[in-house]
C-alpha positions as CSV (number, residue, x, y, z in Angstrom):
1,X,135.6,-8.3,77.5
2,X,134.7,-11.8,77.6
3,X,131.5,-13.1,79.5
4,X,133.8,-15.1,81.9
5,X,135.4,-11.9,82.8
6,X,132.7,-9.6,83.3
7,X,130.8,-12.6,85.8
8,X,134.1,-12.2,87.4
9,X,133.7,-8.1,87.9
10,X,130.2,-8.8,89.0
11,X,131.1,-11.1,91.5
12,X,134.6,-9.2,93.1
13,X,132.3,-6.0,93.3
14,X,129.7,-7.7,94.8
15,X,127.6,-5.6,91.8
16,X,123.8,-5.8,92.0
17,X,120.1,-5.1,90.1
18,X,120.9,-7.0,86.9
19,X,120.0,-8.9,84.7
20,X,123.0,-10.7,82.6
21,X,121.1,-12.7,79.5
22,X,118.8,-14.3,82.0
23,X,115.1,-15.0,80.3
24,X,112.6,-13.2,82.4
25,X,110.9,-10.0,82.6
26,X,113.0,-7.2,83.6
27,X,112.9,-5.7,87.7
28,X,112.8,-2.3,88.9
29,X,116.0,-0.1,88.5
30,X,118.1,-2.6,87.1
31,X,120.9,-3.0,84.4
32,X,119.9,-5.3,81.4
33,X,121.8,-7.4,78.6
34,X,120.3,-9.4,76.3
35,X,121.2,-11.2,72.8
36,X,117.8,-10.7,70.5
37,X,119.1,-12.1,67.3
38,X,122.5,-11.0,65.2
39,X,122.7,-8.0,67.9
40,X,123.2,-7.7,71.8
41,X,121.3,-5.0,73.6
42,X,122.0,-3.2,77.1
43,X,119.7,-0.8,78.7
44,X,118.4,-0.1,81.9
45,X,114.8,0.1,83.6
46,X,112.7,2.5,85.5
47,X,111.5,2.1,89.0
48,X,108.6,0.5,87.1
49,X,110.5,-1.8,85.4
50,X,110.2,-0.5,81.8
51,X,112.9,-0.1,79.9
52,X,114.6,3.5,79.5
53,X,114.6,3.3,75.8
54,X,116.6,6.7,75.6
55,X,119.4,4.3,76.7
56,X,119.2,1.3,75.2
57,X,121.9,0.4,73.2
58,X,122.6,-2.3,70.6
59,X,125.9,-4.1,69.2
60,X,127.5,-6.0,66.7
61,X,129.2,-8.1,68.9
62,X,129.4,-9.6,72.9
63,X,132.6,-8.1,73.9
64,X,131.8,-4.4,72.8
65,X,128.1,-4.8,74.6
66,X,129.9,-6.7,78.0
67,X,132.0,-3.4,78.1
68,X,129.4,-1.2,78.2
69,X,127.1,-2.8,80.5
70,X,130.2,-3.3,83.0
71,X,130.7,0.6,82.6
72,X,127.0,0.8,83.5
73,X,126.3,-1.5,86.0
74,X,129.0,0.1,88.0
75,X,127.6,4.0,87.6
76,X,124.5,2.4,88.6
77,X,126.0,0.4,91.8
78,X,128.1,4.0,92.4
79,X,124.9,5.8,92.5
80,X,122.8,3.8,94.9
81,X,125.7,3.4,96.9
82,X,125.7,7.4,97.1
83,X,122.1,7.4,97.7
Protein backbone atom coordinates (compact mmCIF):
# COMPACT_ATOMS: atom_id res chain seq x y z
CA UNK A 1 0.00 0.00 0.00
CA UNK A 2 1.10 3.35 -0.83
CA UNK A 3 0.84 6.36 1.67
CA UNK A 4 -1.68 8.08 -0.81
CA UNK A 5 -3.76 5.11 -0.44
CA UNK A 6 -3.84 4.40 3.01
CA UNK A 7 -4.77 8.56 3.72
CA UNK A 8 -7.49 7.57 1.43
CA UNK A 9 -8.78 4.52 3.86
CA UNK A 10 -8.35 6.80 6.70
CA UNK A 11 -10.38 9.31 5.30
CA UNK A 12 -13.49 7.03 3.61
CA UNK A 13 -13.71 5.29 7.09
CA UNK A 14 -13.70 8.27 8.79
CA UNK A 15 -10.74 6.19 10.97
CA UNK A 16 -9.58 7.86 14.24
CA UNK A 17 -6.78 8.05 17.32
CA UNK A 18 -3.67 8.04 15.08
CA UNK A 19 -0.86 9.19 14.53
CA UNK A 20 0.44 8.83 10.66
CA UNK A 21 4.33 10.06 10.73
CA UNK A 22 3.30 13.23 12.39
CA UNK A 23 6.31 14.56 14.92
CA UNK A 24 4.77 14.84 18.27
CA UNK A 25 4.48 12.84 21.27
CA UNK A 26 2.14 10.09 21.05
CA UNK A 27 -1.91 10.35 22.74
CA UNK A 28 -3.77 7.94 24.64
CA UNK A 29 -5.10 4.77 22.95
CA UNK A 30 -3.95 5.55 19.62
CA UNK A 31 -2.34 3.79 16.53
CA UNK A 32 1.30 4.98 15.69
CA UNK A 33 3.62 4.93 12.50
CA UNK A 34 6.70 6.34 12.34
CA UNK A 35 10.00 6.20 10.07
CA UNK A 36 13.15 6.28 12.65
CA UNK A 37 15.94 5.76 10.27
CA UNK A 38 16.34 2.70 7.49
CA UNK A 39 13.12 1.13 9.21
CA UNK A 40 9.36 2.11 9.76
CA UNK A 41 7.73 1.25 13.08
CA UNK A 42 3.88 0.75 14.03
CA UNK A 43 2.69 0.24 17.46
CA UNK A 44 0.01 1.33 19.57
CA UNK A 45 -0.32 3.23 23.08
CA UNK A 46 -1.88 2.79 26.39
CA UNK A 47 -4.51 4.85 27.93
CA UNK A 48 -1.37 6.57 29.25
CA UNK A 49 0.10 7.15 26.17
CA UNK A 50 3.08 4.80 26.34
CA UNK A 51 3.76 2.74 23.88
CA UNK A 52 2.64 -1.14 24.05
CA UNK A 53 6.04 -2.30 23.18
CA UNK A 54 4.71 -6.05 23.03
CA UNK A 55 3.28 -4.65 19.71
CA UNK A 56 5.52 -2.67 18.21
CA UNK A 57 6.57 -3.67 14.99
CA UNK A 58 9.36 -2.71 12.65
CA UNK A 59 9.88 -2.90 8.66
CA UNK A 60 12.09 -2.85 5.89
CA UNK A 61 9.99 -0.94 3.88
CA UNK A 62 6.65 1.75 3.80
CA UNK A 63 4.31 -0.43 1.96
CA UNK A 64 4.62 -3.54 4.20
CA UNK A 65 4.40 -1.10 7.56
CA UNK A 66 1.21 0.99 5.78
CA UNK A 67 -0.43 -2.54 5.51
CA UNK A 68 -0.19 -3.34 8.91
CA UNK A 69 -1.07 -0.24 10.57
CA UNK A 70 -4.29 0.00 8.16
CA UNK A 71 -5.07 -3.68 9.52
CA UNK A 72 -4.62 -2.14 12.97
CA UNK A 73 -6.06 0.97 12.90
CA UNK A 74 -9.20 -0.57 11.75
CA UNK A 75 -9.30 -3.50 14.76
CA UNK A 76 -8.78 -0.56 16.82
CA UNK A 77 -11.70 1.75 15.20
CA UNK A 78 -13.87 -1.83 15.35
CA UNK A 79 -13.28 -2.15 18.94
CA UNK A 80 -14.19 1.32 20.23
CA UNK A 81 -16.97 1.23 17.97
CA UNK A 82 -18.12 -2.00 19.92
CA UNK A 83 -17.38 -0.44 23.13
Amino acid sequence: MKRKEAEEIIISEKLISYSFFENRNDAADEMVIKRTFDKWTVYATNERASKILEGEKSFDNEEDALDNFIRRLRALNKVRNLA
